[in-house]
C-alpha positions in Angstrom: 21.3 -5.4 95.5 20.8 -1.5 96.8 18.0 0.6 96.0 20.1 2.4 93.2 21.3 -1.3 91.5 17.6 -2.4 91.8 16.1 0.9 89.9 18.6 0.7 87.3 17.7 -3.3 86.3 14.0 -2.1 87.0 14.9 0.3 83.8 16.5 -1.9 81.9 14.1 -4.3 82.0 11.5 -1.9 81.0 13.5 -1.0 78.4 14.2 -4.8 77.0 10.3 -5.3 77.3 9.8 -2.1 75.4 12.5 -3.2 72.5 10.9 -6.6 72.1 7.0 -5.4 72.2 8.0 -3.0 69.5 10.4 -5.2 67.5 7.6 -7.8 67.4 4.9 -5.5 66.4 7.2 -4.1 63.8 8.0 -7.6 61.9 4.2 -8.7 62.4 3.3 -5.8 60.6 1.1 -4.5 63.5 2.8 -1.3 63.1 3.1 -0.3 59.3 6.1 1.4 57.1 6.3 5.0 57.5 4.1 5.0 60.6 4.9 7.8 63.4 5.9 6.6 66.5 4.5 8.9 69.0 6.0 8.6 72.1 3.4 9.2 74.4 1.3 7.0 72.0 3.2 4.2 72.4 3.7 4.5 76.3 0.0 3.8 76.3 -0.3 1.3 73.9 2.5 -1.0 75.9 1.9 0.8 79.2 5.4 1.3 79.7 7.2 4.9 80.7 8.4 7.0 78.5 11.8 7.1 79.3 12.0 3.1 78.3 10.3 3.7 75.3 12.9 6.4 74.1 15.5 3.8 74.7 13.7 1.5 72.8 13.1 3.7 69.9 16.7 4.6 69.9 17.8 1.1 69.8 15.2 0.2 66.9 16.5 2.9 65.2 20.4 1.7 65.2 18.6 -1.5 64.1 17.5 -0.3 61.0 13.3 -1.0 62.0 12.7 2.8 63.2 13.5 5.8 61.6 14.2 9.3 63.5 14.0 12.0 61.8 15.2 15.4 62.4 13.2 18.1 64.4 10.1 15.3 63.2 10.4 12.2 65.9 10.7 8.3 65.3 8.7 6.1 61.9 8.3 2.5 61.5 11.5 2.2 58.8 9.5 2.1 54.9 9.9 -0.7 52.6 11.1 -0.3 49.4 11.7 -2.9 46.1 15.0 -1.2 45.8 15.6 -1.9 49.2 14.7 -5.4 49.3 16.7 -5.9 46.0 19.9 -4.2 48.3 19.0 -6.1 51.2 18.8 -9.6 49.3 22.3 -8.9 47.8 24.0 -7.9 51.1 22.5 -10.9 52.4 24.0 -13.1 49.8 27.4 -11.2 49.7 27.8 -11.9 53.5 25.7 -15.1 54.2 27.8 -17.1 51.8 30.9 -15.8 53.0 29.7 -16.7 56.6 28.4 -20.1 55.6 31.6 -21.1 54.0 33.7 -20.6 57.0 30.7 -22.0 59.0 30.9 -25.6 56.8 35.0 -25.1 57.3 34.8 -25.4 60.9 31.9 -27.9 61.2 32.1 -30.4 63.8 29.4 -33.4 65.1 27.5 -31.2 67.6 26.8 -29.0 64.8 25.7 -31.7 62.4 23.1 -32.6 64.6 22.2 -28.9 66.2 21.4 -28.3 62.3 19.2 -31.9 61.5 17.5 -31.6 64.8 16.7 -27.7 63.7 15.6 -28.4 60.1 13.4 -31.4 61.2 11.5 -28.8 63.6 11.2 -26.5 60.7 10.1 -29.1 58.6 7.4 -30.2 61.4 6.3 -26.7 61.7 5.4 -26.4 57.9 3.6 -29.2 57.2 1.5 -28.5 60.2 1.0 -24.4 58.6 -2.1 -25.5 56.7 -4.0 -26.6 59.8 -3.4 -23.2 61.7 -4.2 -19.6 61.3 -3.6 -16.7 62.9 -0.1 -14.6 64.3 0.6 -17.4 66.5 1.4 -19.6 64.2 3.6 -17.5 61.7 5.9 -16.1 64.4 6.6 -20.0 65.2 7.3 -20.5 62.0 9.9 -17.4 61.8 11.1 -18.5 64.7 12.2 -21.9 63.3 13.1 -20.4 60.2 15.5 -18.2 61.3 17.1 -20.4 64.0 17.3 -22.7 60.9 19.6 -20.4 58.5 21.7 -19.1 61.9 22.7 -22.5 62.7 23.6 -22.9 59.3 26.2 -19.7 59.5 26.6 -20.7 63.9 30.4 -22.2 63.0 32.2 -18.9 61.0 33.6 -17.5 63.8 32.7 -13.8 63.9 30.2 -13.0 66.2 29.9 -9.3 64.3 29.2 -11.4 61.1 26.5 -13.5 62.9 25.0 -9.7 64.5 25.3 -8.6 60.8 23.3 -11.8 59.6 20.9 -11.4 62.4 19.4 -8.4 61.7 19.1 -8.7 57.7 17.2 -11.7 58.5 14.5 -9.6 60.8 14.3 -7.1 58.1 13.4 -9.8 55.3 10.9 -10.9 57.6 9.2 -7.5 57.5 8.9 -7.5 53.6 7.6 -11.6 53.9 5.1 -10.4 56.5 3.7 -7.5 54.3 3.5 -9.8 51.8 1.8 -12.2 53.4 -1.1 -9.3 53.9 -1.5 -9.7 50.4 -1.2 -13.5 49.2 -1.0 -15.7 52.6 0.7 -18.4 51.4 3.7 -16.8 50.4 4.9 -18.1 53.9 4.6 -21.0 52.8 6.5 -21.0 49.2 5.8 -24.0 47.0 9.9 -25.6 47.0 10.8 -23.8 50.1 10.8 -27.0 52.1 13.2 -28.8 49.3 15.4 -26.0 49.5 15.8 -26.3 53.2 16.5 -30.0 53.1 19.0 -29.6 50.1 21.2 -26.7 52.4 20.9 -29.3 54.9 22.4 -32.2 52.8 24.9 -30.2 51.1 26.2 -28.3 54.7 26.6 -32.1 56.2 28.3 -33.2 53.0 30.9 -30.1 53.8 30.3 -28.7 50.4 30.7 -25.4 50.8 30.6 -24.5 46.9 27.1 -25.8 46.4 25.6 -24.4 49.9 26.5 -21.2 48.7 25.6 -21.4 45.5 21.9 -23.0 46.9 21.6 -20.4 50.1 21.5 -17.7 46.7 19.4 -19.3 44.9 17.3 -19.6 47.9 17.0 -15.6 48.6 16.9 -15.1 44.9 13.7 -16.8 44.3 11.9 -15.7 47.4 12.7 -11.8 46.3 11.2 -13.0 42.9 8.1 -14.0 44.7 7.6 -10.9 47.0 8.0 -8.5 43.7 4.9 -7.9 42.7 3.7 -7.8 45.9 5.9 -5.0 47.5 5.7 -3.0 44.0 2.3 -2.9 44.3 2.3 -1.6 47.7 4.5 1.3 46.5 2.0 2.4 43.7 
């Protein structure tokens, strides 16, 4: 590698460690809706250049997590019931459409991919109650999400799975804020039993009632985070 090859993998991964660092904050709700993003500020704060941190912010902002607005700079992206109410239905319009062609294409190594998954999301719960702190919510998001993207892995459209992928990080915002308010929303009384009933109905390849229960699912956690995000608004 020359010295030009080595600077420009230098900046990029300056760049990825700025995206992540900020993504991160973002979902863990370190840095709050409608917060500016001052560059300078946030050079400091990750004690990264400014340059990488522009990329970032650009990058966030094609996301949908950062806002830049004209003549004004770059926000943390706000949260809105209306917006959560458009996100869930997005969600359900293409997460059923992705986990029907998912169950369509299912094979063994899936099968198991998705058990072995949902047991380590299931392990992670039950051991919630015994720890506090950020540590132990981002492994639960972690599992949570590798969870529901195994369920979609099979459908064939990586631009469907990219799609999926960021609707997921947004929800996580809205579940984070939340979770500001009423901790144990993380931990949803019946969200476990839903998990393991999308789990037996994607191994029994039916697609009709994972898709009907993957709704149902959304549904009720954008009924629990209701009150909580329109009270934030007021």
């Amino acid at each position: 590698m020359n010295v030009s090859d080595k600077g420009l993998s230098d900046g990029k991964n300056l760049s990825e460690r700025a995206h992540e660092s900020i993504r991160r904050d973002i979902l863990n709700g370190e840095l709050f809706p409608g917060d500016k993003l001052q560059i300078e500020a946030i050079s400091d704060r990750y004690g990264i250049g400014i340059a990488p941190i522009r990329e970032a912010l650009n990058r966030l902002s094609s996301e949908g997590l950062v806002e830049r607005k004209s003549q004004r700079g770059f926000f943390v992206a706000t949260l809105s019931i209306t917006d959560l109410e458009e996100l869930v239905k997005t969600r359900i319009w293409l997460e059923t459409k992705a986990l029907a062609e998912s169950i369509k294409n299912a094979d063994e190594a899936w099968e198991e991919q998705l058990v072995l998954s949902f047991h380590r999301l299931a392990r992670t719960q039950r051991r919630m109650p015994l720890q506090s702190g950020p540590e132990s919510s981002e492994e639960w998001e972690a599992r949570h999400k590798e969870f529901h993207m195994l369920l979609l892995d099979r459908c064939g459209s990586s631009w469907l799975l990219g799609f999926c992928s960021s609707m997921m990080d947004q929800a996580v915002r809205y579940r984070n804020l939340s979770m500001n308010v009423h901790p144990s929303l993380l931990r949803r009384e019946g969200a476990a039993a839903e998990h393991q009933a999308l789990l037996d109905a994607a191994i029994e390849r039916n697609a009709t009632l994972a898709c009907t229960l993957l709704a149902d699912h959304y549904t009720t956690t954008l009924e629990g985070l209701r009150d909580v995000i329109e009270q934030s608004e007021k």
